[in-house]
CHARMM internal coordinates of N, CA and C (Angstrom, degrees):
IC EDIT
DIST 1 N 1 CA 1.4549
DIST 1 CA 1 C 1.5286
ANGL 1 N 1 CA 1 C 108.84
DIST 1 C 2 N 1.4603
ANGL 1 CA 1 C 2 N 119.28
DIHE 1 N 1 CA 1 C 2 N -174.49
DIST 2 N 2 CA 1.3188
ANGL 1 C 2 N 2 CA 117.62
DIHE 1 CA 1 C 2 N 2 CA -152.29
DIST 2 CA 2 C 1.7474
ANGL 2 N 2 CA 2 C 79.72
DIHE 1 C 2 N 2 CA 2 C -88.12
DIST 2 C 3 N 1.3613
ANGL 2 CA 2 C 3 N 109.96
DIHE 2 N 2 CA 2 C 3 N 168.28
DIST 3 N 3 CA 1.4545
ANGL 2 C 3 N 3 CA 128.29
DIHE 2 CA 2 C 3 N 3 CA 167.89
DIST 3 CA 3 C 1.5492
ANGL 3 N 3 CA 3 C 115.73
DIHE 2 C 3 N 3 CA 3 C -56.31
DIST 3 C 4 N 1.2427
ANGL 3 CA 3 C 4 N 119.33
DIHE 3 N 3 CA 3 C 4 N -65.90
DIST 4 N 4 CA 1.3797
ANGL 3 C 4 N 4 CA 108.62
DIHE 3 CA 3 C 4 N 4 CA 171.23
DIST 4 CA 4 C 1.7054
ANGL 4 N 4 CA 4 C 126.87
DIHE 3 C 4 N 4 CA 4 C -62.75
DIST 4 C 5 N 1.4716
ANGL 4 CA 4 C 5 N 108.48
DIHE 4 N 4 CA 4 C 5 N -20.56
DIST 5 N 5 CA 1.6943
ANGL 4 C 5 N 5 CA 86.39
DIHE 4 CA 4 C 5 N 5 CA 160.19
DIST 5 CA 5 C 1.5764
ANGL 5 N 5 CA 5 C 132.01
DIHE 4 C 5 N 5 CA 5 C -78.91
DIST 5 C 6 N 1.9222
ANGL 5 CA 5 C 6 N 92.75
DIHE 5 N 5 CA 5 C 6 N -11.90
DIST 6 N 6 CA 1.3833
ANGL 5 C 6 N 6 CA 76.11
DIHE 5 CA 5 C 6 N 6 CA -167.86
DIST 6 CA 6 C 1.3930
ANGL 6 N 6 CA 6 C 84.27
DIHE 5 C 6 N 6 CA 6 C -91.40
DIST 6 C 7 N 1.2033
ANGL 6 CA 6 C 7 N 158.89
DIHE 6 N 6 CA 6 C 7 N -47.69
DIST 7 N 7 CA 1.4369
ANGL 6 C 7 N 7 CA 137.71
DIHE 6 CA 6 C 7 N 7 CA -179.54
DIST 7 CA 7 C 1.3979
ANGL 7 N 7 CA 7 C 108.89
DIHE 6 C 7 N 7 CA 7 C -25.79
DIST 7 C 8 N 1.6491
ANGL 7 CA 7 C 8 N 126.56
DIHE 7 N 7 CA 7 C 8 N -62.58
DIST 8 N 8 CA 1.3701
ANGL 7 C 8 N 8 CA 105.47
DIHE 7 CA 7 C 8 N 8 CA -174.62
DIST 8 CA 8 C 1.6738
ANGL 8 N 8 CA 8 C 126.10
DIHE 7 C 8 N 8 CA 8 C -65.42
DIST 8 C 9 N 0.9249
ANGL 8 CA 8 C 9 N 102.45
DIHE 8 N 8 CA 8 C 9 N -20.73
DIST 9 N 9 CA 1.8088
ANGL 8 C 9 N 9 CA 116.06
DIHE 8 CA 8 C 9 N 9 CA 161.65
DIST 9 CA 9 C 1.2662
ANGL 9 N 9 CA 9 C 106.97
DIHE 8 C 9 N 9 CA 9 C -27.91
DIST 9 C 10 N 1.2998
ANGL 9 CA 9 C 10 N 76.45
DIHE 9 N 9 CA 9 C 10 N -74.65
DIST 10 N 10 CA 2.5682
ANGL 9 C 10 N 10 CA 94.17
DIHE 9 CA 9 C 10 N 10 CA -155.22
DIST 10 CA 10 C 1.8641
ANGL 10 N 10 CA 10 C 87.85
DIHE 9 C 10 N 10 CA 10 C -92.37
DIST 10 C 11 N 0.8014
ANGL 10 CA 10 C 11 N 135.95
DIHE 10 N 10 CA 10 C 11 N 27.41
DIST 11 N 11 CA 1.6559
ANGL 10 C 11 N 11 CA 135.62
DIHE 10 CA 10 C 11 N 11 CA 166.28
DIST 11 CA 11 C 1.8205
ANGL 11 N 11 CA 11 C 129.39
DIHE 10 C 11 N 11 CA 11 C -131.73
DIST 11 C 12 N 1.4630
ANGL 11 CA 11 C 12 N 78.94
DIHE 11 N 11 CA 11 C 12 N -29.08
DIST 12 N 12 CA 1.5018
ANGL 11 C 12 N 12 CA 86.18
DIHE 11 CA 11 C 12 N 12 CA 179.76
DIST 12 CA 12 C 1.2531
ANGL 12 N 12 CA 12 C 131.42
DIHE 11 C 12 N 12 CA 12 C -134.67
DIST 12 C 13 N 1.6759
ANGL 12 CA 12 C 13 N 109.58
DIHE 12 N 12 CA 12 C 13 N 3.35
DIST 13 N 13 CA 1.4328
ANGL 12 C 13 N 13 CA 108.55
DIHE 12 CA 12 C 13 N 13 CA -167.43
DIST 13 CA 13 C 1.8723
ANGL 13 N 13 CA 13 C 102.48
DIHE 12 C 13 N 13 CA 13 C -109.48
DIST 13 C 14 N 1.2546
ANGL 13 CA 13 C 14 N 128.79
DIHE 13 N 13 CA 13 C 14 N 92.38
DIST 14 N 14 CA 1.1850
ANGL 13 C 14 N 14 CA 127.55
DIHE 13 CA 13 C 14 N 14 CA -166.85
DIST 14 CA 14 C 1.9515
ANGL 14 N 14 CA 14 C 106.65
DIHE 13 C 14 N 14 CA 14 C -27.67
DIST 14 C 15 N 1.2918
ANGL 14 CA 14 C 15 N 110.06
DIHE 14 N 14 CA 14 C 15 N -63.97
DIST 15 N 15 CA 1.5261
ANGL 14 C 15 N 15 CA 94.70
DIHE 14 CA 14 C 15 N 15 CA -167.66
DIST 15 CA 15 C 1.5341
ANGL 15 N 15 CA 15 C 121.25
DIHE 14 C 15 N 15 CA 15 C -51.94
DIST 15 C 16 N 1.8807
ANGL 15 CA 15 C 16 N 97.85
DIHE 15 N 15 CA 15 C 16 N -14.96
DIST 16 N 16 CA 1.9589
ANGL 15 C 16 N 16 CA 73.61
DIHE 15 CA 15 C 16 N 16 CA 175.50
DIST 16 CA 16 C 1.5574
ANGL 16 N 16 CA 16 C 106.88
DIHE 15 C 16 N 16 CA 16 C -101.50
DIST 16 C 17 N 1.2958
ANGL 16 CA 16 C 17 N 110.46
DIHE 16 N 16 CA 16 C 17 N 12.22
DIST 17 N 17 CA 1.8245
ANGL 16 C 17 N 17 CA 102.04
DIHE 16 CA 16 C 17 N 17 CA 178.69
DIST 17 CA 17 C 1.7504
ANGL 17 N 17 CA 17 C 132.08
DIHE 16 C 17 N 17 CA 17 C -55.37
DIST 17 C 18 N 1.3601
ANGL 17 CA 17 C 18 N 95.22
DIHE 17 N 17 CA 17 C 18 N 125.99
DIST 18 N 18 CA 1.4578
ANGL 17 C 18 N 18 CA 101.90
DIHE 17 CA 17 C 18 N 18 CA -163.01
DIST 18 CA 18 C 1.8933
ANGL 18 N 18 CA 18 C 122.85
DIHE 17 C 18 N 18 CA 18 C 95.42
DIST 18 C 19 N 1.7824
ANGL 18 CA 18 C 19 N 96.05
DIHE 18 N 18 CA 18 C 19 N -14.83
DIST 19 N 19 CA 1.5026
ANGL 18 C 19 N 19 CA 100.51
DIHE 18 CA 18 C 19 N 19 CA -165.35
DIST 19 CA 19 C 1.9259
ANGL 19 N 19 CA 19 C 93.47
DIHE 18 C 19 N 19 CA 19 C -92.63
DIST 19 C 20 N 1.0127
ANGL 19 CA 19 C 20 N 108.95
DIHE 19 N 19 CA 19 C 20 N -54.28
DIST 20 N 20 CA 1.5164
ANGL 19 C 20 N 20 CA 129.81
DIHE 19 CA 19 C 20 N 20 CA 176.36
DIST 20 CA 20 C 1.7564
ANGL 20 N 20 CA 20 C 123.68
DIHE 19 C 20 N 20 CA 20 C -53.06
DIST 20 C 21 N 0.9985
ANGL 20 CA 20 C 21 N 102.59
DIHE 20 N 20 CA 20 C 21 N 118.99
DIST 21 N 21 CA 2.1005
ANGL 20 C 21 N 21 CA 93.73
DIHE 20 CA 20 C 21 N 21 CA 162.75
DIST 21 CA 21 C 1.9530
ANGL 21 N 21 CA 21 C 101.50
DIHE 20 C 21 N 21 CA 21 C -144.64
DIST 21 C 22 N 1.1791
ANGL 21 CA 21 C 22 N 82.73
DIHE 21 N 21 CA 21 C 22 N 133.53
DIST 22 N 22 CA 1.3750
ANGL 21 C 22 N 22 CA 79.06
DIHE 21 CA 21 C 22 N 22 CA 172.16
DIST 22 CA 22 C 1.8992
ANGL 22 N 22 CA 22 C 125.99
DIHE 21 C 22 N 22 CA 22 C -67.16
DIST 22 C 23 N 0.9360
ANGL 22 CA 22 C 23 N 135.00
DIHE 22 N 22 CA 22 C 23 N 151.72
DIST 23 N 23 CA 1.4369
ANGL 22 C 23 N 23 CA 112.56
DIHE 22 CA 22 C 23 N 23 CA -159.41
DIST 23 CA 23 C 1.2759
ANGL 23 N 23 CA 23 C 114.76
DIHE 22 C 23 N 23 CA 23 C -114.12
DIST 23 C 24 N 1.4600
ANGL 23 CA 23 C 24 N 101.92
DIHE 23 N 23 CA 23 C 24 N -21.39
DIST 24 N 24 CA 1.4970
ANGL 23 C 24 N 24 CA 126.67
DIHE 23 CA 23 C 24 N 24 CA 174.37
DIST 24 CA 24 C 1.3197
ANGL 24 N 24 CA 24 C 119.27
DIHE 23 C 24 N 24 CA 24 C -153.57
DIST 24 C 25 N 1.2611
ANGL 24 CA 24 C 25 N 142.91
DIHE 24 N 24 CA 24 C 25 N 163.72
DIST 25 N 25 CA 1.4096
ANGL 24 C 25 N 25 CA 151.18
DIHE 24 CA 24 C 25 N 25 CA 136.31
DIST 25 CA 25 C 1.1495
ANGL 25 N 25 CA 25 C 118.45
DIHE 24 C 25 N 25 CA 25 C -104.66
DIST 25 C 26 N 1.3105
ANGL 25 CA 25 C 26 N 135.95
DIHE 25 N 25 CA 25 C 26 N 130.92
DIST 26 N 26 CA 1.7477
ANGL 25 C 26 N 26 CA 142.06
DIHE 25 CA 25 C 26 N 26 CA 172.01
DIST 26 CA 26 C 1.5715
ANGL 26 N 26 CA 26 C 105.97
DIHE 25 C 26 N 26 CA 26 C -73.58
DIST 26 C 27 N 0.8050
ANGL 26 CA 26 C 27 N 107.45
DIHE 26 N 26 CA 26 C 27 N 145.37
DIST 27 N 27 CA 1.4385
ANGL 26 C 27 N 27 CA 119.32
DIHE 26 CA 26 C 27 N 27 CA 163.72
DIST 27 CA 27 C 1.6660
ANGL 27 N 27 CA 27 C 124.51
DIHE 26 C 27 N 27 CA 27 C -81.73
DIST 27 C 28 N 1.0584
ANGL 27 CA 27 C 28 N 84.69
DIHE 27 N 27 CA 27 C 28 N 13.70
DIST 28 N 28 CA 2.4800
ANGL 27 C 28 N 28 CA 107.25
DIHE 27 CA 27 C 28 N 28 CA -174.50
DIST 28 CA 28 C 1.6233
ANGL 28 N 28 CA 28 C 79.24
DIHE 27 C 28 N 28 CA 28 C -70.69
DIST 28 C 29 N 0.8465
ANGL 28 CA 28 C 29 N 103.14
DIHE 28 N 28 CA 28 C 29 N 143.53
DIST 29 N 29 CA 2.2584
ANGL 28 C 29 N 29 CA 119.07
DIHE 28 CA 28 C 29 N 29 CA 165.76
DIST 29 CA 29 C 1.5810
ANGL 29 N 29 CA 29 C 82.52
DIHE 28 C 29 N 29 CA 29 C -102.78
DIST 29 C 30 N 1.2600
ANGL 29 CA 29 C 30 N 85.87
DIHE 29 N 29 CA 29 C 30 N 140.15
DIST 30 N 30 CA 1.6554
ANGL 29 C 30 N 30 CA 121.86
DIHE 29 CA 29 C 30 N 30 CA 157.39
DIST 30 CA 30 C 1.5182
ANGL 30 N 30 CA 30 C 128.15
DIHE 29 C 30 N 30 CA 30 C -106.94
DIST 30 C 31 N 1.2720
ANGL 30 CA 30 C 31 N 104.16
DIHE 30 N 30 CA 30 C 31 N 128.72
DIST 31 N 31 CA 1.3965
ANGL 30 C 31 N 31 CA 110.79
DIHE 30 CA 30 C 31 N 31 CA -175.20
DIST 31 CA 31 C 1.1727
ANGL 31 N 31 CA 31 C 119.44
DIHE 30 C 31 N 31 CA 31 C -114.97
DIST 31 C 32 N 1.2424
ANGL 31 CA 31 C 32 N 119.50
DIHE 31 N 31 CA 31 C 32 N 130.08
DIST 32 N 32 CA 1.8459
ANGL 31 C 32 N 32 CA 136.19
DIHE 31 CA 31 C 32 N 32 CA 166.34
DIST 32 CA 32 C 1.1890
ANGL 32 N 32 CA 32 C 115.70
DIHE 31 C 32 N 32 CA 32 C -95.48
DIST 32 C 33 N 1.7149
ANGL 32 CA 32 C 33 N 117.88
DIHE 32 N 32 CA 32 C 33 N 166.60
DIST 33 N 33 CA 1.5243
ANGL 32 C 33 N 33 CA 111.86
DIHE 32 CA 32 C 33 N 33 CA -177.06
DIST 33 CA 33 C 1.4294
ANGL 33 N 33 CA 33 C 96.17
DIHE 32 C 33 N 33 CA 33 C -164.36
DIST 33 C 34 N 0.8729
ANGL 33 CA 33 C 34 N 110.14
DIHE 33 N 33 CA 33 C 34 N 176.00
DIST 34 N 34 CA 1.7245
ANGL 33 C 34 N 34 CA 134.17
DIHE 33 CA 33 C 34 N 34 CA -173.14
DIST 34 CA 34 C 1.9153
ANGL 34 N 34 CA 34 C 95.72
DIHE 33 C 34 N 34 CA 34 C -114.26
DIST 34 C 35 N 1.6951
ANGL 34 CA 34 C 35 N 106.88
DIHE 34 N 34 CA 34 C 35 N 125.29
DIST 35 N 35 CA 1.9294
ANGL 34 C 35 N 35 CA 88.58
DIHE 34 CA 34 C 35 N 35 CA 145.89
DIST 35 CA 35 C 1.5826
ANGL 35 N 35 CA 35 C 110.22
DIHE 34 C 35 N 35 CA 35 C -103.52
DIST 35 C 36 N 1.1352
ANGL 35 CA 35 C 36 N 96.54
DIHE 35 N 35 CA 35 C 36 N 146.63
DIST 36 N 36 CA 1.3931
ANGL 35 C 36 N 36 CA 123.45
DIHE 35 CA 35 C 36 N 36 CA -164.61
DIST 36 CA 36 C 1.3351
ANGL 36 N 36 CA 36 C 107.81
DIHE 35 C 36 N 36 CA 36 C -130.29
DIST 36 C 37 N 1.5382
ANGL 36 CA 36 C 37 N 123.30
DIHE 36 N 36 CA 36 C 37 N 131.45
DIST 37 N 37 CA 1.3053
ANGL 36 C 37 N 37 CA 131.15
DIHE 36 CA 36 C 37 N 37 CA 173.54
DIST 37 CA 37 C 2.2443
ANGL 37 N 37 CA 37 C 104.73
DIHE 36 C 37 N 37 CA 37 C -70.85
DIST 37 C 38 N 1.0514
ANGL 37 CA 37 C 38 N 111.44
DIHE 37 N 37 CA 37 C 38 N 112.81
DIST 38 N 38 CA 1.0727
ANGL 37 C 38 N 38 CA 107.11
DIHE 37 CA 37 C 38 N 38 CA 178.37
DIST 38 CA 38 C 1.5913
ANGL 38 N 38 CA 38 C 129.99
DIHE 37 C 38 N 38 CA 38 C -48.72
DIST 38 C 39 N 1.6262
ANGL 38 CA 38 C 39 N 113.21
DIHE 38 N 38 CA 38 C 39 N -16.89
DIST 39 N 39 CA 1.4748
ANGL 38 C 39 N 39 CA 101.77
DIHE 38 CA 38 C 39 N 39 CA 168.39
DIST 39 CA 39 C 1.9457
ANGL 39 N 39 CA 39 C 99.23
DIHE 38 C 39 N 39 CA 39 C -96.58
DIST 39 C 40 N 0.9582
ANGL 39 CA 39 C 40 N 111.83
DIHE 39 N 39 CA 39 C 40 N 28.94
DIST 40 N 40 CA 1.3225
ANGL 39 C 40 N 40 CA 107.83
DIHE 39 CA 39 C 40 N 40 CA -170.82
DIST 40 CA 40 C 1.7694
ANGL 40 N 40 CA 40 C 105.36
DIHE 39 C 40 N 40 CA 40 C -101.57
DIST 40 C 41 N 1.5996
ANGL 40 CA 40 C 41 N 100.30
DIHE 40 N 40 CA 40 C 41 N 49.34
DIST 41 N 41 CA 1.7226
ANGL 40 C 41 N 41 CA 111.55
DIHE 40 CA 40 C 41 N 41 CA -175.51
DIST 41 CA 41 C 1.1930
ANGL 41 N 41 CA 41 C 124.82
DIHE 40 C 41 N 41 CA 41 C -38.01
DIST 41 C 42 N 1.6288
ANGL 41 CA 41 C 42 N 111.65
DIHE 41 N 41 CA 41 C 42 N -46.83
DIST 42 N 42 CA 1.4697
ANGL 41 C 42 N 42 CA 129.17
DIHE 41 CA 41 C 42 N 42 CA -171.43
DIST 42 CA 42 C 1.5993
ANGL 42 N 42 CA 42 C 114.07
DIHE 41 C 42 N 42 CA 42 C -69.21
DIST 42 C 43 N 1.6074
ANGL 42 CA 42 C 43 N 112.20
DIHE 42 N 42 CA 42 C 43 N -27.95
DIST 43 N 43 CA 1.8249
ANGL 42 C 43 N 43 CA 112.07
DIHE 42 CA 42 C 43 N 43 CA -175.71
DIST 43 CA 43 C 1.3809
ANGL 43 N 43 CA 43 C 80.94
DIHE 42 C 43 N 43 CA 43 C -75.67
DIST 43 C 44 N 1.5869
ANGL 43 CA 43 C 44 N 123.51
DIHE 43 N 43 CA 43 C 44 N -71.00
DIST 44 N 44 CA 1.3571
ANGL 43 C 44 N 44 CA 118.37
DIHE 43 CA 43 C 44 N 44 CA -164.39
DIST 44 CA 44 C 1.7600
ANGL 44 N 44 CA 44 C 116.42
DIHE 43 C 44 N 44 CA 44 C -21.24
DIST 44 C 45 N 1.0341
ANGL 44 CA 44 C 45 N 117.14
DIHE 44 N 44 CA 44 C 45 N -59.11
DIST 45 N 45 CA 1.6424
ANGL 44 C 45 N 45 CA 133.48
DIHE 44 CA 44 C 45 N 45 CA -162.87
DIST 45 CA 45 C 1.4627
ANGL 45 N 45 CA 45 C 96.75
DIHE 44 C 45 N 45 CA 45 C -72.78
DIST 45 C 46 N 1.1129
ANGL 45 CA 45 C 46 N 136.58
DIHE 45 N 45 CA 45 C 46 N -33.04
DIST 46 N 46 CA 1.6286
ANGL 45 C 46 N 46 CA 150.07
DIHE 45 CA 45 C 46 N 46 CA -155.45
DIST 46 CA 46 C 2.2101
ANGL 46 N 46 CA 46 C 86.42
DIHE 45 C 46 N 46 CA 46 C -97.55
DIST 46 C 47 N 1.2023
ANGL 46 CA 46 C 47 N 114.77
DIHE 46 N 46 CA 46 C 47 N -60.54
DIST 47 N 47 CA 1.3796
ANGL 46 C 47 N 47 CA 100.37
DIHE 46 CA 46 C 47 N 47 CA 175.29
DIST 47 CA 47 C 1.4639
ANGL 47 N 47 CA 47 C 122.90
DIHE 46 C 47 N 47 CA 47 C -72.58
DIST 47 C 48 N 1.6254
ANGL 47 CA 47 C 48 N 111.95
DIHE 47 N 47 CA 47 C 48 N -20.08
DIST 48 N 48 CA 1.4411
ANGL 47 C 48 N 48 CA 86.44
DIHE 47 CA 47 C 48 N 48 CA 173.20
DIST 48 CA 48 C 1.2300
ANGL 48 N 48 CA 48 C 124.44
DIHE 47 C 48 N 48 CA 48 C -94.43
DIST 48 C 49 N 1.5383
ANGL 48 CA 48 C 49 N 116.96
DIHE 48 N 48 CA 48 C 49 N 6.58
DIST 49 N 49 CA 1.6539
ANGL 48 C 49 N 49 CA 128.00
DIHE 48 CA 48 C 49 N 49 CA 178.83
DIST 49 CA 49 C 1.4670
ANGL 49 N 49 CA 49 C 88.51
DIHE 48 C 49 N 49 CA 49 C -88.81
DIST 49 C 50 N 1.1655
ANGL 49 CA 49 C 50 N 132.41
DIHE 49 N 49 CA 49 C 50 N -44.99
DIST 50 N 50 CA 1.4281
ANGL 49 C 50 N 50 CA 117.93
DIHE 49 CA 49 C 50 N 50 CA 173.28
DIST 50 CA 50 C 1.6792
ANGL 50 N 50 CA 50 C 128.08
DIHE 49 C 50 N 50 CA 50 C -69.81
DIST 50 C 51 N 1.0280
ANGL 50 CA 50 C 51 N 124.90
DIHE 50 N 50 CA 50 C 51 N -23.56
DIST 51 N 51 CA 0.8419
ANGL 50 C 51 N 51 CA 113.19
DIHE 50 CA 50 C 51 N 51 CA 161.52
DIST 51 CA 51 C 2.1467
ANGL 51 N 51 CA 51 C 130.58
DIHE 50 C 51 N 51 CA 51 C -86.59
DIST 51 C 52 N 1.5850
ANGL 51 CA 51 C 52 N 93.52
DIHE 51 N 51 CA 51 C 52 N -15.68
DIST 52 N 52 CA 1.5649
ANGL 51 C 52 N 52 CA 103.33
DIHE 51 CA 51 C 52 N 52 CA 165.77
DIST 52 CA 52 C 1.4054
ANGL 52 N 52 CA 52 C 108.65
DIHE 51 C 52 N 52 CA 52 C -76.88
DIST 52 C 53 N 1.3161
ANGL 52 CA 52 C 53 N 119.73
DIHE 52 N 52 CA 52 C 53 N -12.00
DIST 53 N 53 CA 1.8326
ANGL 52 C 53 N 53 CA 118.44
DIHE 52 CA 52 C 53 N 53 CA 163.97
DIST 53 CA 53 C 1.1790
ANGL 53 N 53 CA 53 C 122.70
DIHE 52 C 53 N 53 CA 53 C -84.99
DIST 53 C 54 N 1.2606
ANGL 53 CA 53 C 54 N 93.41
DIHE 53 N 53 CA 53 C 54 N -31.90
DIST 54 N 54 CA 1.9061
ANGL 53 C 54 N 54 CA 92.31
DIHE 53 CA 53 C 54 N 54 CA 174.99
DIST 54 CA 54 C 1.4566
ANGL 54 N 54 CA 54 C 104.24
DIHE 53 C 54 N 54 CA 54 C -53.48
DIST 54 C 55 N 1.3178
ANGL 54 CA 54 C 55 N 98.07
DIHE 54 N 54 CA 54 C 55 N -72.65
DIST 55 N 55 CA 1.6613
ANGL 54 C 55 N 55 CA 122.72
DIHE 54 CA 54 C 55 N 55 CA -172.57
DIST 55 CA 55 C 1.9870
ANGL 55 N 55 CA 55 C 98.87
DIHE 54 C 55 N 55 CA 55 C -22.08
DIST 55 C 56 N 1.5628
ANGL 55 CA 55 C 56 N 95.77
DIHE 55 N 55 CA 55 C 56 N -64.06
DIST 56 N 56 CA 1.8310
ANGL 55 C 56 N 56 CA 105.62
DIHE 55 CA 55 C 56 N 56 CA -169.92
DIST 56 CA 56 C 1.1541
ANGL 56 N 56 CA 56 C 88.28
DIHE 55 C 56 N 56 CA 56 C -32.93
DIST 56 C 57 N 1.2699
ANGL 56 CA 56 C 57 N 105.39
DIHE 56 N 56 CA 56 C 57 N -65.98
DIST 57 N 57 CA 1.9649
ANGL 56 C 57 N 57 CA 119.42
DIHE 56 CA 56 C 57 N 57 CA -152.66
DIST 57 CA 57 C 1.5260
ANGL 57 N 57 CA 57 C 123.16
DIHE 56 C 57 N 57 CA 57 C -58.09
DIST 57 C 58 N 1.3214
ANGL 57 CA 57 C 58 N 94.00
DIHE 57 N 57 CA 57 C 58 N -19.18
DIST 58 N 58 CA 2.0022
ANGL 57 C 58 N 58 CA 102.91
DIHE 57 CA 57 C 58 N 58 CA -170.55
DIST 58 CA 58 C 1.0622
ANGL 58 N 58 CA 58 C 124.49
DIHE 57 C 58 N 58 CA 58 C 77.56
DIST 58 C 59 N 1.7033
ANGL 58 CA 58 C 59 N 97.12
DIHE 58 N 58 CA 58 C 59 N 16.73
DIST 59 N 59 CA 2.2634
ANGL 58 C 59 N 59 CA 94.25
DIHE 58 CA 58 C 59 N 59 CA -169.73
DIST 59 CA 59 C 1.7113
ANGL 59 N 59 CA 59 C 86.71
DIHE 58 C 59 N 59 CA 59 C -69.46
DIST 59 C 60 N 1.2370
ANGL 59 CA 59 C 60 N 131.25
DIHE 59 N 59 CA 59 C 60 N -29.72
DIST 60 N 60 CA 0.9870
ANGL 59 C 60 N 60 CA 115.32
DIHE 59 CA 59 C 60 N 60 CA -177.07
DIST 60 CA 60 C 1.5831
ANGL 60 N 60 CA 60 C 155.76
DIHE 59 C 60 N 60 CA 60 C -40.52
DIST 60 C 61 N 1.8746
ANGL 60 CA 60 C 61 N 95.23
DIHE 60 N 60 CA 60 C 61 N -34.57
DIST 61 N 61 CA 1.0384
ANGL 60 C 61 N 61 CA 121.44
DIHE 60 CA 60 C 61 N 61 CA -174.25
DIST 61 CA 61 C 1.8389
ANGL 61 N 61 CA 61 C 93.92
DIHE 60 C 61 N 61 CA 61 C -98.58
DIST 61 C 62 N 1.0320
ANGL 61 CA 61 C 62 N 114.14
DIHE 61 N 61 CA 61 C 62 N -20.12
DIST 62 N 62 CA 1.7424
ANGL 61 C 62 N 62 CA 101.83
DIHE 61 CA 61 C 62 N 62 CA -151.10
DIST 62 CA 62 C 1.6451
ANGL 62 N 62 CA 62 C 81.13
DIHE 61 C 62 N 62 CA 62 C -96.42
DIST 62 C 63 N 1.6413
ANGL 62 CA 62 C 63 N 133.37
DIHE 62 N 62 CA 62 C 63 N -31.98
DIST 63 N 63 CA 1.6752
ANGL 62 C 63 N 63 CA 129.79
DIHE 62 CA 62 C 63 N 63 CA 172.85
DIST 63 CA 63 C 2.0314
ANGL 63 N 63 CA 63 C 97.95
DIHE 62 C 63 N 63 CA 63 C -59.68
DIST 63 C 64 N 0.9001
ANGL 63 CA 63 C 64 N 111.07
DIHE 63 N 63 CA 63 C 64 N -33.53
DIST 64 N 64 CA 1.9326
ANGL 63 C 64 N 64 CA 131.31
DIHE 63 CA 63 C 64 N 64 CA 174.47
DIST 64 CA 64 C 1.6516
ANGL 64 N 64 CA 64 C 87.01
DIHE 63 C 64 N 64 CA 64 C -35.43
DIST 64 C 65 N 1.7509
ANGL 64 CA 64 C 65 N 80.11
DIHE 64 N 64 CA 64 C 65 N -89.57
DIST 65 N 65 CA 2.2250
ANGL 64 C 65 N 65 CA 99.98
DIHE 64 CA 64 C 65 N 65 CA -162.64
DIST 65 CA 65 C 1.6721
ANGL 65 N 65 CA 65 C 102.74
DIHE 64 C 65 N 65 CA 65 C -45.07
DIST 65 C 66 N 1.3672
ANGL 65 CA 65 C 66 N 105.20
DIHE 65 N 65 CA 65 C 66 N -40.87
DIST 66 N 66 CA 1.8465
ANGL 65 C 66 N 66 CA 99.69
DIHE 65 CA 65 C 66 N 66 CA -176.49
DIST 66 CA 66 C 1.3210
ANGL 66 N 66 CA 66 C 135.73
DIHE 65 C 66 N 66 CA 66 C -61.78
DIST 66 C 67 N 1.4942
ANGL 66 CA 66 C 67 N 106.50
DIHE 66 N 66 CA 66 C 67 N -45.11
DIST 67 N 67 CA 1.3377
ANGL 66 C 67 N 67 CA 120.42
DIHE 66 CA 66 C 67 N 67 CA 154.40
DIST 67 CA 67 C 1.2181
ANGL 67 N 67 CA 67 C 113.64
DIHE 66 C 67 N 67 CA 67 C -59.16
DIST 67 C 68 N 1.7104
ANGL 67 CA 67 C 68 N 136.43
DIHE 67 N 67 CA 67 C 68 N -84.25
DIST 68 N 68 CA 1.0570
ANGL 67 C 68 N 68 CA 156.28
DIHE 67 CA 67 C 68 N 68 CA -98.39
DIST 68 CA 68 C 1.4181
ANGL 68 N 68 CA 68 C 105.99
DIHE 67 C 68 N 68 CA 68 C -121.30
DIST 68 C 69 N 1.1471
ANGL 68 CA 68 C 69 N 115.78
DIHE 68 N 68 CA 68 C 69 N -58.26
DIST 69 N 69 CA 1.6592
ANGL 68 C 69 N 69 CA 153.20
DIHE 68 CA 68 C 69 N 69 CA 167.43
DIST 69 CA 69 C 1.9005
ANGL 69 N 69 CA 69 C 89.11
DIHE 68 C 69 N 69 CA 69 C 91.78
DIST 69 C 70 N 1.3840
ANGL 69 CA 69 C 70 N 102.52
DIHE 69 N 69 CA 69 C 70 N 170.50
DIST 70 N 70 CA 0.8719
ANGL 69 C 70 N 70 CA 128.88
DIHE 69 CA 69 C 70 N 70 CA 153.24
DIST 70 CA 70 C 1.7406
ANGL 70 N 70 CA 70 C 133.86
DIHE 69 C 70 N 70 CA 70 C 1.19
END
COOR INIT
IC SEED 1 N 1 CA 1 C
IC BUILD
C-alpha cells in the first residue's frame, strides 16, 4: 500500500499497535492533484497560494505527525 497508509496503520490505528512496523519506505515521490475545470483560473491560483502557505508554515508536516506519525 501507499506509504502514508501504511504509516498510519502501524502508528496510529490502536488495534494494530505493536502488531504493525513498517518494513521499508521507497524513495518513489508521490503525487496528488486537484481536477480543475481549465477555464476555472481563479480556483487554480487560490489552491496554489494555499497550498505554497501551508508548505511556508509547516501545517504540512505537523497534519503528517498527527495523522501518520513519524
Amino acid at each position: 500500500c501507499d506509504d502514508p497508509v501504511a504509516k498510519f496503520y502501524a502508528n496510529k490505528k490502536q488495534e494494530y499497535t505493536g502488531k504493525l512496523k513498517v518494513a521499508f519506505i521507497t524513495e518513489d515521490v508521490e503525487y496528488y492533484g486537484f481536477a480543475v475545470r481549465k477555464s476555472d483560473t481563479d480556483l487554480v491560483k487560490k489552491l496554489n497560494e494555499g497550498i505554497k502557505a501551508v508548505k511556508e508554515k509547516g501545517i504540512d508536516k505537523q497534519v503528517v505527525e498527527k495523522w501518520i506519525g513519524k
